[in-house]
C-alpha positions as CSV (number, residue, x, y, z in Angstrom):
1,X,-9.7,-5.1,7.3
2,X,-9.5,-8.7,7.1
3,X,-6.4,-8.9,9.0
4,X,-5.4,-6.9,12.1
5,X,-1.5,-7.2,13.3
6,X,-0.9,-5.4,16.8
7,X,1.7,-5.6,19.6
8,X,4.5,-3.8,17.9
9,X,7.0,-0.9,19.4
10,X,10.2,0.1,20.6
11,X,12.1,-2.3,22.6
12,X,15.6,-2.7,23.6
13,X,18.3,-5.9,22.4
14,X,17.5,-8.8,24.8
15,X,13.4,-7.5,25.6
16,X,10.5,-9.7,24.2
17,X,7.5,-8.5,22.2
18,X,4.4,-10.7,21.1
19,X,2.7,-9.8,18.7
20,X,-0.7,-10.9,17.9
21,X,-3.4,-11.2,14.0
22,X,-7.1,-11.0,14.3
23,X,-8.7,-12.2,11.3
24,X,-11.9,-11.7,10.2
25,X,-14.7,-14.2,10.2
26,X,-14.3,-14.5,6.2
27,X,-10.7,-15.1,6.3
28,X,-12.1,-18.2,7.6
29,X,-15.1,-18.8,5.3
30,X,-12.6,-18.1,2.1
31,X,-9.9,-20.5,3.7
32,X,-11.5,-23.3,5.4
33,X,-8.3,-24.1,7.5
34,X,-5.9,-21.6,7.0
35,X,-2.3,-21.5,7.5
36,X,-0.9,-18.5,9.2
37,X,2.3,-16.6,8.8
38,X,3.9,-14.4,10.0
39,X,6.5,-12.0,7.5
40,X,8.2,-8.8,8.2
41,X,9.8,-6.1,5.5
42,X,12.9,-3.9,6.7
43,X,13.7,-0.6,5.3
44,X,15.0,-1.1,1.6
45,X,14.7,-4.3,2.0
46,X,12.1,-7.0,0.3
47,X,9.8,-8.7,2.2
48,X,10.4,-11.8,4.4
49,X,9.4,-14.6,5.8
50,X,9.6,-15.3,9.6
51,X,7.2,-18.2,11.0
52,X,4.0,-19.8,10.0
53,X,1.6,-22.6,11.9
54,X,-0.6,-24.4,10.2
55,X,-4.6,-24.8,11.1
56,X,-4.0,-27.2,13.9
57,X,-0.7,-26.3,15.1
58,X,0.7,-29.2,14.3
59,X,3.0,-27.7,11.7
60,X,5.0,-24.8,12.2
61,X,7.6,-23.5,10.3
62,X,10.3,-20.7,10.7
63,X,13.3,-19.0,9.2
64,X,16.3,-19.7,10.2
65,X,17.3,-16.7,11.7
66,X,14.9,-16.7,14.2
67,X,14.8,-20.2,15.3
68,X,15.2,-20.7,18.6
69,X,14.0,-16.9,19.7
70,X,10.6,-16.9,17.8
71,X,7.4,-18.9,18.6
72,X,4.2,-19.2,16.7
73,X,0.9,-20.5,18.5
74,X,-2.5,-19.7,17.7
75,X,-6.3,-19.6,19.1
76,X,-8.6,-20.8,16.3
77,X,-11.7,-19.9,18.5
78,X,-10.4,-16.7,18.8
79,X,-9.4,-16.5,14.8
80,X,-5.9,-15.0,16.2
81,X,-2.6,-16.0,15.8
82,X,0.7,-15.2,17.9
83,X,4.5,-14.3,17.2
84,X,6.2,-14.5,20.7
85,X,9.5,-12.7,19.7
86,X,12.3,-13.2,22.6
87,X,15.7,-11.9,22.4
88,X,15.0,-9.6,19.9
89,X,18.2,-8.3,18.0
90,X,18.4,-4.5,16.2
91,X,18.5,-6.8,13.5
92,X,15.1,-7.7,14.2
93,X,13.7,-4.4,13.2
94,X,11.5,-4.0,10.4
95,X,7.4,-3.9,9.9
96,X,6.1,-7.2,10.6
97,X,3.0,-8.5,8.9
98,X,0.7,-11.5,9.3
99,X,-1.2,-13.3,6.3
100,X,-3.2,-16.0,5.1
101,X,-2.9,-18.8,3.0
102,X,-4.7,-21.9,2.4
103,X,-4.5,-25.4,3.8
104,X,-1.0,-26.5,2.8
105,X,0.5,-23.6,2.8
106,X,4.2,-22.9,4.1
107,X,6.9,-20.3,3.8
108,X,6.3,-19.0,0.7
109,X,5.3,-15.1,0.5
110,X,3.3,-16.4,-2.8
111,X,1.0,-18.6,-1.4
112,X,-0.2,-16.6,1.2
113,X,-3.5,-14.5,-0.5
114,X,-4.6,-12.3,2.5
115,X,-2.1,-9.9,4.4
116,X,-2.6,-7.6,7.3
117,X,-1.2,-3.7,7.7
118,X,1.6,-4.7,9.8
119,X,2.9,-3.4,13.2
120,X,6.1,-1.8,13.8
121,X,8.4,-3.1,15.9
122,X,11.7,-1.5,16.4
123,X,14.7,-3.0,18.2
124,X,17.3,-0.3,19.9
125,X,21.2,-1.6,20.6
């Protein structure tokens, strides 16, 4: 597994979840620097795309609907990258997934080469 989401469950509108991407050590030998995201896929619905940092931090991006509730950080020397999710909404709901992508990289579900299993995370009203 070259990616490893965890930190997903059952929460309640208004709780916080982080959630948290291991990679592997070749994620990092096949992407010198690579750009993180973050993307989640809801129940009949297509895929997503929720935040993504770049290798130093310096750039992070996310969708709109999240801005504002979402962070994205990450530890390099740990090869692991973060979603803090606050004020999470039912809306919220779905399987989230982190990926990989190569220097550059942004929002785009196609650029991103590597993806994880995902981790649940449910939001109750």
């Amino acid at each position: 597994v070259q990616l490893q989401a965890s930190g997903g469950g059952l929460v309640q509108a208004g709780d916080s979840l982080r959630l948290s991407c291991a990679s592997s050590e070749r994620i990092f030998s096949i992407f010198s620097r690579p750009t993180m995201g973050w993307f989640r896929q809801a129940p009949g619905k297509e895929r997503e795309f929720v935040a993504a940092i770049t290798w130093s931090g310096s750039n992070t991006y996310f969708a709109e609907h999240v801005k504002g509730r979402f962070t994205i950080s990450r530890d390099n020397a740990k090869k692991t990258v973060y979603l803090q999710m606050n004020s999470l909404e039912p809306e919220d709901s779905a399987v989230y997934y982190c990926a990989a992508a190569p220097l550059g990289a942004s929002i785009y579900l196609i650029e991103y080469d590597y993806w994880g299993r995902g981790t649940q995370v449910t939001v109750s009203s």
